[in-house]
DSSP file (Angstrom, degrees, kcal/mol; ACC not computed):
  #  RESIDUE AA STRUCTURE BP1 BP2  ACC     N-H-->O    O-->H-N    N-H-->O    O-->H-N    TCO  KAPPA ALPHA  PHI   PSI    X-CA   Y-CA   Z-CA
    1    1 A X              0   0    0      0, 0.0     2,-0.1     0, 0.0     0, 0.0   0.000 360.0 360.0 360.0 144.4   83.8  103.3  107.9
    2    2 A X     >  -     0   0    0      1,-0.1     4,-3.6     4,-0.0     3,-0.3  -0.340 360.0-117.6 -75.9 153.4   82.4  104.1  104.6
    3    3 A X  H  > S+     0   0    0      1,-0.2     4,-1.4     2,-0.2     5,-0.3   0.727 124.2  47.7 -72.3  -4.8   79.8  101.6  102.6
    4    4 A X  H  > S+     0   0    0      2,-0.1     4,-0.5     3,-0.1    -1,-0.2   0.666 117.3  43.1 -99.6  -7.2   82.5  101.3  100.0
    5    5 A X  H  >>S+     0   0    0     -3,-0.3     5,-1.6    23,-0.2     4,-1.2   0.823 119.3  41.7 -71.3 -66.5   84.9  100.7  102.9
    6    6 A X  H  <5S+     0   0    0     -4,-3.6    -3,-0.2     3,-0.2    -2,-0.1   0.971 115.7  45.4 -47.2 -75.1   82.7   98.6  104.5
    7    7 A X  H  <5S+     0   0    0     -4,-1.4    -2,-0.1    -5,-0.2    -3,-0.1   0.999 122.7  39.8 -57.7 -57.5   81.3   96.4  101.2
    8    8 A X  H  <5S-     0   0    0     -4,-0.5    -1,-0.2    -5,-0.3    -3,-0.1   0.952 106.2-132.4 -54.5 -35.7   85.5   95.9   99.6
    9    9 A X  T ><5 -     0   0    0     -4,-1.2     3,-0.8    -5,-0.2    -3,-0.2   0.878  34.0-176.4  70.3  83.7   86.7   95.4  103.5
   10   10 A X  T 3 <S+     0   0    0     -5,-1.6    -4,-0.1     1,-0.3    15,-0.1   0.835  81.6  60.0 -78.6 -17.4   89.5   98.0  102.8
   11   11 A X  T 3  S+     0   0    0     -6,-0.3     2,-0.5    -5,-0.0    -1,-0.3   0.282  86.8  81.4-101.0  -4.3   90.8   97.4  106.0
   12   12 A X    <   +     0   0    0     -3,-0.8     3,-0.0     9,-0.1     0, 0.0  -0.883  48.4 131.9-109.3 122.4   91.4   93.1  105.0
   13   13 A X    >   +     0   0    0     -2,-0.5     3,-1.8     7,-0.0     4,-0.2  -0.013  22.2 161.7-167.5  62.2   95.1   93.5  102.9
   14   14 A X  T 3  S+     0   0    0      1,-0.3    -2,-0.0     2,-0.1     0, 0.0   0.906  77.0  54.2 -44.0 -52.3   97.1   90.3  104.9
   15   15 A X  T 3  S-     0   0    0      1,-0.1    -1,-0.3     2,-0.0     3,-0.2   0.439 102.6-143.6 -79.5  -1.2   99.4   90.4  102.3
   16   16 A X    <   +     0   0    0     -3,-1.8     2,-0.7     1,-0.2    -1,-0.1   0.891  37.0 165.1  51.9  41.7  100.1   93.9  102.7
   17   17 A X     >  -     0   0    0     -4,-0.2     4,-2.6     1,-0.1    -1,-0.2  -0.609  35.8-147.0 -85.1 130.9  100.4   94.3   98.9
   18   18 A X  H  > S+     0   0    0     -2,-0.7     4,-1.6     1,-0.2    -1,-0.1   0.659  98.3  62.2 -78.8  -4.2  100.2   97.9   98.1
   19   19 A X  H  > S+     0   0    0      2,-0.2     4,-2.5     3,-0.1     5,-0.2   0.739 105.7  47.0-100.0 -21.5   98.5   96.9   94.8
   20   20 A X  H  > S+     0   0    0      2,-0.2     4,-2.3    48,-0.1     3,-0.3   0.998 112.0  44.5 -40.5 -77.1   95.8   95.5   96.8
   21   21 A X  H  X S+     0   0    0     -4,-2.6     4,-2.2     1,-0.2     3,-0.5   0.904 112.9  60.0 -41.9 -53.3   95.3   98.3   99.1
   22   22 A X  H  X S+     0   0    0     -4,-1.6     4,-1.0     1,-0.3    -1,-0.2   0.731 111.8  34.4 -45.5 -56.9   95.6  100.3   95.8
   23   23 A X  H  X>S+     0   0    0     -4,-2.5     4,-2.5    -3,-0.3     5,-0.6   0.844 114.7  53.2 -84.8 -23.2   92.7   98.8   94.1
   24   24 A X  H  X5S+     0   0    0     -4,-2.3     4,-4.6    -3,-0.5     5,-0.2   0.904 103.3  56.5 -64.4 -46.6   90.5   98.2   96.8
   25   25 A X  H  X5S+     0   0    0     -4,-2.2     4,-0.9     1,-0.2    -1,-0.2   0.735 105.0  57.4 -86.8  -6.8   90.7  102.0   98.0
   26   26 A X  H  X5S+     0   0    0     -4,-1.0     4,-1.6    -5,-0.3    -2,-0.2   0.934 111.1  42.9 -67.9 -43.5   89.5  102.9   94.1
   27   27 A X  H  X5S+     0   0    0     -4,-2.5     4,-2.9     2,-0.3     3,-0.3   0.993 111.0  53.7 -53.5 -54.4   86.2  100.8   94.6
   28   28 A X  H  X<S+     0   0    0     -4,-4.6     4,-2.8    -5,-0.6     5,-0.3   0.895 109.2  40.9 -35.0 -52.3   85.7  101.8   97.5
   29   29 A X  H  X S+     0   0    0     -4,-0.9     4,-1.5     1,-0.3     3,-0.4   0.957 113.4  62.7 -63.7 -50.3   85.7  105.3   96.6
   30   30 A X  H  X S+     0   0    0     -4,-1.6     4,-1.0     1,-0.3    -1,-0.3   0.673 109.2  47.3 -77.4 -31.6   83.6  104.1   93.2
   31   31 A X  H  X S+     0   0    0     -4,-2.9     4,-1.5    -5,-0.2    -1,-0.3   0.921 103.9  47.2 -87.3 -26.9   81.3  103.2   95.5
   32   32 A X  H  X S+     0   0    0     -4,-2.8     4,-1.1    -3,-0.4    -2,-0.2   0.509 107.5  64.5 -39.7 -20.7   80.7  105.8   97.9
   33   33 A X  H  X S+     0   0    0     -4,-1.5     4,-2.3    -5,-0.3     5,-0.3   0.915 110.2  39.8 -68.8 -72.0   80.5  108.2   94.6
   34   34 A X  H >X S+     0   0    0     -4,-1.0     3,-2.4     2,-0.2     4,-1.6   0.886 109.4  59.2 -58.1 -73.2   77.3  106.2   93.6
   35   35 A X  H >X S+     0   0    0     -4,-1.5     4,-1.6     1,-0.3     3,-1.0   0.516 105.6  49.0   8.3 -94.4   76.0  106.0   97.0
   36   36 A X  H 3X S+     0   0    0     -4,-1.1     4,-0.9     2,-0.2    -1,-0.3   0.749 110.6  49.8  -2.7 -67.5   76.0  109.8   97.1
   37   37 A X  H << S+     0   0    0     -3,-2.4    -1,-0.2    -4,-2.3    -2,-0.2   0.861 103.0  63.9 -46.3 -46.0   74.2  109.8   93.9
   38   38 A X  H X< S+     0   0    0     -4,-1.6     3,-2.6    -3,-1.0    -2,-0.2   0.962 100.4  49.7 -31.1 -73.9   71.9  107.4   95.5
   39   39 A X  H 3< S+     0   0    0     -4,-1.6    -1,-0.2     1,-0.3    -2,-0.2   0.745 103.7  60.8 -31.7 -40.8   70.9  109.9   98.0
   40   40 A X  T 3< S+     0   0    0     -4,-0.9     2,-0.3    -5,-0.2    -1,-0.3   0.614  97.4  60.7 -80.9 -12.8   70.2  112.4   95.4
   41   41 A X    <   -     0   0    0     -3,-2.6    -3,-0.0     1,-0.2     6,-0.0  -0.563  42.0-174.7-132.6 167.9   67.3  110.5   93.3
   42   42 A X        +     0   0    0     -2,-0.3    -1,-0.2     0, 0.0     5,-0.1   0.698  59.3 112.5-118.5 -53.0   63.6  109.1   94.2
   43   43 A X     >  -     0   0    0      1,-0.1     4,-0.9     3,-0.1     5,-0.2   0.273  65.1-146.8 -31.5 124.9   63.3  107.4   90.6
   44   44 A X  H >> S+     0   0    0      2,-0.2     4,-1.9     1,-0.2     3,-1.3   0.999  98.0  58.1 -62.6 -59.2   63.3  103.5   91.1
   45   45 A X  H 3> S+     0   0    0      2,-0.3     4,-2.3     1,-0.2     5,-0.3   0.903 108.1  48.4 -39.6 -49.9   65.3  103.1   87.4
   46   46 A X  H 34 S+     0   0    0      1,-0.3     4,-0.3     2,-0.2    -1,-0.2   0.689 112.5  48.4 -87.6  -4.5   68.3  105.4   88.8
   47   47 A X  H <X S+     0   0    0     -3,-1.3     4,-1.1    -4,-0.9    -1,-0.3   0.670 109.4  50.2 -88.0 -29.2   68.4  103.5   91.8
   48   48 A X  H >X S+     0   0    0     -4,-1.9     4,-2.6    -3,-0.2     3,-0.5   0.974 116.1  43.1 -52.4 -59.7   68.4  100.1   90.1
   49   49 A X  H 3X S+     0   0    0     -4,-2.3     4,-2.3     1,-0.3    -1,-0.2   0.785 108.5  50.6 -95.8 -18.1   71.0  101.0   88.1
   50   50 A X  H 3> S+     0   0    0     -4,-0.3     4,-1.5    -5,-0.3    -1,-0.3   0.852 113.1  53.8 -80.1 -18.5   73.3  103.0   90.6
   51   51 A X  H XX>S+     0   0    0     -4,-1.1     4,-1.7    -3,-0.5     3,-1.2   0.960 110.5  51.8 -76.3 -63.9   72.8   99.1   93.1
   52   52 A X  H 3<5S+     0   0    0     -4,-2.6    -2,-0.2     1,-0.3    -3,-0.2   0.719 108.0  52.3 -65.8 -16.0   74.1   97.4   89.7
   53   53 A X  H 3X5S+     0   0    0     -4,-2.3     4,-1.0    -5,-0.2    -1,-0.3   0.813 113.6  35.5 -74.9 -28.7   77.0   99.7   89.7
   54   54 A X  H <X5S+     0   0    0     -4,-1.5     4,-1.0    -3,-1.2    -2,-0.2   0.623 113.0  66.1-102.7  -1.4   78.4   99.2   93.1
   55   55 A X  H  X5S+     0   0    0     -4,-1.7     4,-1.3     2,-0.2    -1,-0.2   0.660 111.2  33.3 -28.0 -50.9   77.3   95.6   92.6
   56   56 A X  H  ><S+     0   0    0     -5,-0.6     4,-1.4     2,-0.2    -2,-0.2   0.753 108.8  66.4 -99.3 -16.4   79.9   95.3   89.8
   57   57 A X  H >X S+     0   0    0     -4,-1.0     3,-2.6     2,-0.2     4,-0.9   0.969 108.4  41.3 -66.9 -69.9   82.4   97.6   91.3
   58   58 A X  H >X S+     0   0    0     -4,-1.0     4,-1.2     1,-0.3     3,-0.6   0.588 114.5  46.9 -67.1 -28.5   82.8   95.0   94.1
   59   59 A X  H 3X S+     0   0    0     -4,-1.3     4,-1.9     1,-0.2    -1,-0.3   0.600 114.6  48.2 -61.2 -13.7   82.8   92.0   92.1
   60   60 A X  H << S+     0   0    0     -3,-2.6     4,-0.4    -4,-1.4    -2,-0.2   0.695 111.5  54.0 -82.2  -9.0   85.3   93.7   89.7
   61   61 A X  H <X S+     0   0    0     -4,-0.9     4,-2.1    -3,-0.6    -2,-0.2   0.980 103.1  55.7 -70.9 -56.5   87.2   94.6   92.9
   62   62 A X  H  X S+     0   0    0     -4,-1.2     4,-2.0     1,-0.2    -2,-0.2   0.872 115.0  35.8  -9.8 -78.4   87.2   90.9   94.0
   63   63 A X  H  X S+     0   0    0     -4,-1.9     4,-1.1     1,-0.2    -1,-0.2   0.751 113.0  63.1 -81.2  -8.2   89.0   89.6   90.6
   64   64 A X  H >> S+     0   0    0     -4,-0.4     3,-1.1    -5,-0.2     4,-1.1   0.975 111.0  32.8 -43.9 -67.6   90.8   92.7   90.8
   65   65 A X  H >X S+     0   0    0     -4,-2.1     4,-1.0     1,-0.3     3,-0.5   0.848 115.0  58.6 -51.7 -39.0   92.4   91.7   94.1
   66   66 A X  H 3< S+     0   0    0     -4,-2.0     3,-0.3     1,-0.3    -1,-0.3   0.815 108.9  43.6 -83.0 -22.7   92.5   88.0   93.1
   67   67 A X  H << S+     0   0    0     -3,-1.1    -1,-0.3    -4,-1.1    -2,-0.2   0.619 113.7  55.8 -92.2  -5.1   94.9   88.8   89.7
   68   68 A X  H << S+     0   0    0     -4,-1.1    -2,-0.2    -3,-0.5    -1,-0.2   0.640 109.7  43.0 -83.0 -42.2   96.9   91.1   92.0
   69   69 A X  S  < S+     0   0    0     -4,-1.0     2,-0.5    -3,-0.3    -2,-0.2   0.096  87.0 121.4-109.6 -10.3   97.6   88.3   94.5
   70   70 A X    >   -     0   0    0      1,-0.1     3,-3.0    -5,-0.1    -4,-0.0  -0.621  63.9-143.1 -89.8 147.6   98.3   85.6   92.0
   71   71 A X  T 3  S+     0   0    0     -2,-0.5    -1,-0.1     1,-0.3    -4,-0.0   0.742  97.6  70.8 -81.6 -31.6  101.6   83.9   92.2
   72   72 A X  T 3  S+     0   0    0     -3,-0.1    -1,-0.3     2,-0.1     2,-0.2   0.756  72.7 104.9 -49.0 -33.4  101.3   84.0   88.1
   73   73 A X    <   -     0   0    0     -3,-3.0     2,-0.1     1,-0.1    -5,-0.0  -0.562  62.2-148.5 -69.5 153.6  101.8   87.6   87.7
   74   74 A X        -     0   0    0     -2,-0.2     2,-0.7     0, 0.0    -1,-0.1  -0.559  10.3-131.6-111.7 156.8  104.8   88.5   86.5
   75   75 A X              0   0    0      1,-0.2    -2,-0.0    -2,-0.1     0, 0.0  -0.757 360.0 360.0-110.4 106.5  106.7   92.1   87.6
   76   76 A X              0   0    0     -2,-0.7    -1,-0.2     0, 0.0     0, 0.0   0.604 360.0 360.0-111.5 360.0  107.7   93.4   84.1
């Protein structure tokens, strides 16, 4: 399993909502990108800033998932 795999828990979809899976397997991947990047840099600053991107990928994944799931959305 990947660390964007791993951090979203792509593999967690109970509801078996394809717009779940849907967003979940874009963070993921949005995190594995920076990861990668990770790898590439020594610099403290470009490492700060690529942990405060896959930091906010996953909490934007979270309220992704959570407006996705809500009984409120409408299908227009």
């Amino acid at each position: 399993m990947s660390l964007g795999a791993d951090r979203i828990r792509t593999d967690f979809n109970p509801s078996k909502s394809s717009a779940v899976d849907m967003l979940k397997q874009s963070a993921a991947k949005f995190i594995d990108q920076c990861n990668a990047l990770n790898d590439k840099t020594t610099d403290p600053e470009v490492g700060r800033c690529i942990q405060l991107a896959m930091d906010h990928a996953e909490t934007a994944a979270m309220y992704a998932v959570k407006a996705a799931t809500s009984p409120k959305l409408t299908n227009s």
